[in-house]
ROSE-4610 file (N, C-alpha, C; in Angstrom, 1 decimal, always signed):
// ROSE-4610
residu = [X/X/X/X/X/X/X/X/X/X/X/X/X/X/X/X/X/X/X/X/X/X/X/X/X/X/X/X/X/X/X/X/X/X/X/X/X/X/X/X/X/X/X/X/X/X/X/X/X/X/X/X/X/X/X/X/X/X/X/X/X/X/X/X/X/X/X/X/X/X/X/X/X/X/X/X/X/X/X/X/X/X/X/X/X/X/X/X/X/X/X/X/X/X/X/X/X/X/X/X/X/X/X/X/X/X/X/X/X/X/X/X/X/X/X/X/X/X/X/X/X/X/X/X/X/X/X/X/X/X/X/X/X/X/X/X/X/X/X/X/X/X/X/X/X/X/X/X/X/X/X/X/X/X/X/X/X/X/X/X/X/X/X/X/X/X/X/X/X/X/X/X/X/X/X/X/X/X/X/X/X/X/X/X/X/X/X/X/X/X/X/X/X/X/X/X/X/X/X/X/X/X/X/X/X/X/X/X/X/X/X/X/X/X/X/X/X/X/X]
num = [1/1/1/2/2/2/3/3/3/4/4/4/5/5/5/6/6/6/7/7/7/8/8/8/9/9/9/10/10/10/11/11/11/12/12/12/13/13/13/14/14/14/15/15/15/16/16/16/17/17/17/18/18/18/19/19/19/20/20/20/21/21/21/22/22/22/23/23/23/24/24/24/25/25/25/26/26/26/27/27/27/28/28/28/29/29/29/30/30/30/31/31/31/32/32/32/33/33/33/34/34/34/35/35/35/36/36/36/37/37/37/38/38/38/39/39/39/40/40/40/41/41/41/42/42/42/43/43/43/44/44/44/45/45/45/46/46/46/47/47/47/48/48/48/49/49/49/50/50/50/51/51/51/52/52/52/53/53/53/54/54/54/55/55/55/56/56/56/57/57/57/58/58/58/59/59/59/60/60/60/61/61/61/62/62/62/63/63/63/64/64/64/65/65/65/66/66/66/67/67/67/68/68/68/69/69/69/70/70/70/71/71/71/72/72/72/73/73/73]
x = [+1.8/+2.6/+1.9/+1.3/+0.7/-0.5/-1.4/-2.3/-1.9/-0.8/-0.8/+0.0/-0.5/+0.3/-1.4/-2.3/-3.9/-3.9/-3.4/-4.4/-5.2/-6.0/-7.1/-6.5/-7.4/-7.2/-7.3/-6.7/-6.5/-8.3/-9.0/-10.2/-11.0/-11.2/-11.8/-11.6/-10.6/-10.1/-11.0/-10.4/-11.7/-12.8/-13.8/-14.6/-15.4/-14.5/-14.9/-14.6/-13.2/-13.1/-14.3/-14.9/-16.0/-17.1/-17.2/-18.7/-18.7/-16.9/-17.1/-17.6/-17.2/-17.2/-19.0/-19.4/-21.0/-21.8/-21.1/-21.7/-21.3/-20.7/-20.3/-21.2/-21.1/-21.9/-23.6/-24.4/-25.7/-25.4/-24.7/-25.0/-25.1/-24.1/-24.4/-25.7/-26.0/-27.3/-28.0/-28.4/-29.3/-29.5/-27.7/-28.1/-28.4/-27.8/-28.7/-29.9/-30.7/-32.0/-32.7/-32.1/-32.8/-32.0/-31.5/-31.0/-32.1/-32.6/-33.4/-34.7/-34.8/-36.6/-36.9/-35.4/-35.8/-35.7/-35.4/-35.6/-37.2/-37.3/-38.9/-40.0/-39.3/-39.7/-40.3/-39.9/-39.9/-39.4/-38.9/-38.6/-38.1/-39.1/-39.3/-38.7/-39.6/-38.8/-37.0/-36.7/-35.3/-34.6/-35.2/-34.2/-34.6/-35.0/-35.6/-34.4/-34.4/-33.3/-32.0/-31.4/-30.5/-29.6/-30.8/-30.6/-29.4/-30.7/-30.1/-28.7/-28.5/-27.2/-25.9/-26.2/-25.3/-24.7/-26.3/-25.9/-25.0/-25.3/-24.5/-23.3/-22.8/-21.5/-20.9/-21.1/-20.7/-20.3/-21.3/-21.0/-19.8/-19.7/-18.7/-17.3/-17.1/-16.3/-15.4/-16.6/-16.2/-15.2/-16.5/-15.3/-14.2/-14.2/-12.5/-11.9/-12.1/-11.4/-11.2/-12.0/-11.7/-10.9/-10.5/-9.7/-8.5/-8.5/-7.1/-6.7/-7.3/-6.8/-6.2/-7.1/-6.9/-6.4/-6.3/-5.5/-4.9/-4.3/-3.7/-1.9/-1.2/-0.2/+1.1]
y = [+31.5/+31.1/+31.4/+32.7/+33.1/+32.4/+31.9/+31.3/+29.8/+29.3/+27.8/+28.0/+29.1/+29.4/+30.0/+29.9/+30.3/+31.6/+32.3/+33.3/+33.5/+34.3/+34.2/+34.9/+34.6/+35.4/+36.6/+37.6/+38.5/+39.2/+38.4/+39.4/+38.6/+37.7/+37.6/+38.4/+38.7/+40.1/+41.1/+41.4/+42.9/+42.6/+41.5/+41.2/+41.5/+41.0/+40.9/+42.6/+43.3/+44.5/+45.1/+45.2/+45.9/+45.8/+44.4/+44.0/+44.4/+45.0/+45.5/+46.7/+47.7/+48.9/+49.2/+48.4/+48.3/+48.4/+47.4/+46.9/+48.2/+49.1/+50.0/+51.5/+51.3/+52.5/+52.5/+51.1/+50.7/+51.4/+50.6/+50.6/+52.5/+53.1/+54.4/+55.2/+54.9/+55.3/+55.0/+53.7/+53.4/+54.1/+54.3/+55.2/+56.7/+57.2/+58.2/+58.3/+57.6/+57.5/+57.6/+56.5/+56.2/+57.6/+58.7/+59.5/+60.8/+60.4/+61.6/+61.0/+59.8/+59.3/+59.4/+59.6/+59.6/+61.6/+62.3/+63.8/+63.7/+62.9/+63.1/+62.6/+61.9/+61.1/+60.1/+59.3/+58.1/+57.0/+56.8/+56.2/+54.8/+53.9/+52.4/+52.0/+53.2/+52.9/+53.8/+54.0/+54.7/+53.3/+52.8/+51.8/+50.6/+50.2/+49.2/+49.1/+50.9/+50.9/+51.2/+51.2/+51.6/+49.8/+49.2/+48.0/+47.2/+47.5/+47.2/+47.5/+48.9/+49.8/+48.9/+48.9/+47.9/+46.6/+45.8/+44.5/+44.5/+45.6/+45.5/+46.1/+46.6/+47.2/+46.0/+45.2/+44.3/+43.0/+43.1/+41.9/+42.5/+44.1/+44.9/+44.2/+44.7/+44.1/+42.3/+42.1/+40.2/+39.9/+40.7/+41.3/+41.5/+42.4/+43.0/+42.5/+41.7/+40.5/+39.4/+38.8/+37.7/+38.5/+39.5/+40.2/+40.0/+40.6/+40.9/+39.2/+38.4/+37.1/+36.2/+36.8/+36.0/+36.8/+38.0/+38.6/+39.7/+40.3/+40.9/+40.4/+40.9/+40.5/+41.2]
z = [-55.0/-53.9/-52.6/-52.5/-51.1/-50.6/-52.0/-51.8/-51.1/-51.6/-50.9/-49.4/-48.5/-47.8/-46.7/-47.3/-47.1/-47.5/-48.1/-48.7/-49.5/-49.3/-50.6/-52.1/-53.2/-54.3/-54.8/-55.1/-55.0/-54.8/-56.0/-56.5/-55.7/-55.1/-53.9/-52.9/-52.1/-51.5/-51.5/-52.9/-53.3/-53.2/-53.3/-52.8/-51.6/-50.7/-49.0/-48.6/-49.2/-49.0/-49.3/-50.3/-51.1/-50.1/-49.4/-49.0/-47.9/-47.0/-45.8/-45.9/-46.6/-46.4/-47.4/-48.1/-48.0/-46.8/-45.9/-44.8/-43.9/-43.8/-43.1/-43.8/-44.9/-45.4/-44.9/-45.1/-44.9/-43.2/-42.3/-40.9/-40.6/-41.2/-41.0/-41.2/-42.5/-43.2/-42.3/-41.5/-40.6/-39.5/-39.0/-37.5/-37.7/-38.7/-39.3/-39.4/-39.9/-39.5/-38.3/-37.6/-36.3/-35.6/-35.8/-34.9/-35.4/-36.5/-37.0/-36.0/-36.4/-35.8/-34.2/-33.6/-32.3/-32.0/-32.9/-32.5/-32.7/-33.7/-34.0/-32.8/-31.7/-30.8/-30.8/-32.2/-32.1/-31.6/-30.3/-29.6/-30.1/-30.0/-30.7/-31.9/-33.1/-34.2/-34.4/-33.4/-33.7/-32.5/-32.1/-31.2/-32.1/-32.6/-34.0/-35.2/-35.4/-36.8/-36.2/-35.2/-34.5/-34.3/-33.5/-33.9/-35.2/-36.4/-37.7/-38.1/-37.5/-37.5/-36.8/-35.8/-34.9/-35.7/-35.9/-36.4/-37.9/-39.0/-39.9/-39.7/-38.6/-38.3/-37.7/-37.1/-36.7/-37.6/-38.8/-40.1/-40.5/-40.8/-41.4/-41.2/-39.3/-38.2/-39.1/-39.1/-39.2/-40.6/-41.8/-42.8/-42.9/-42.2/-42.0/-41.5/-40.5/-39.5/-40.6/-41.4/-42.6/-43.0/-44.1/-44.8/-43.9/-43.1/-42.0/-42.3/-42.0/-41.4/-42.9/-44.1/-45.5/-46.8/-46.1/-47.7/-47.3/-46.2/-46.0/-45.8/-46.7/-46.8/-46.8]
């Protein structure tokens, strides 16, 4: 019934759940990195992987925003 109403299927759901909180684990690991590489005073390459950090927190973001919008019920 929910479905003909737009929600998604359940195990699609878990899906996009699964792939935010991936996307949330990667981005951390990254700024971790780049927070180690700039004590090291790597400047460049810590604003490089810091970058990366951002951008997959923000895919995370959009995730969760789809989830919120399609299977939260």
């Amino acid at each position: 019934m929910k479905e003909s109403l737009g929600y998604w299927k359940a195990e699609d759901c878990k899906k996009i759940s699964e792939a935010a909180g991936l996307f949330i684990y990667f981005s951390y690991e990254l700024l971790e990195e780049s927070d180690k590489l700039k004590q090291q005073g790597k400047e460049l390459e810590s604003d490089k992987i810091a970058e990366g950090g951002v951008a997959l927190s923000q895919v995370a973001a959009n995730y969760a925003k789809t989830f919120e919008a399609f299977c939260k019920r």
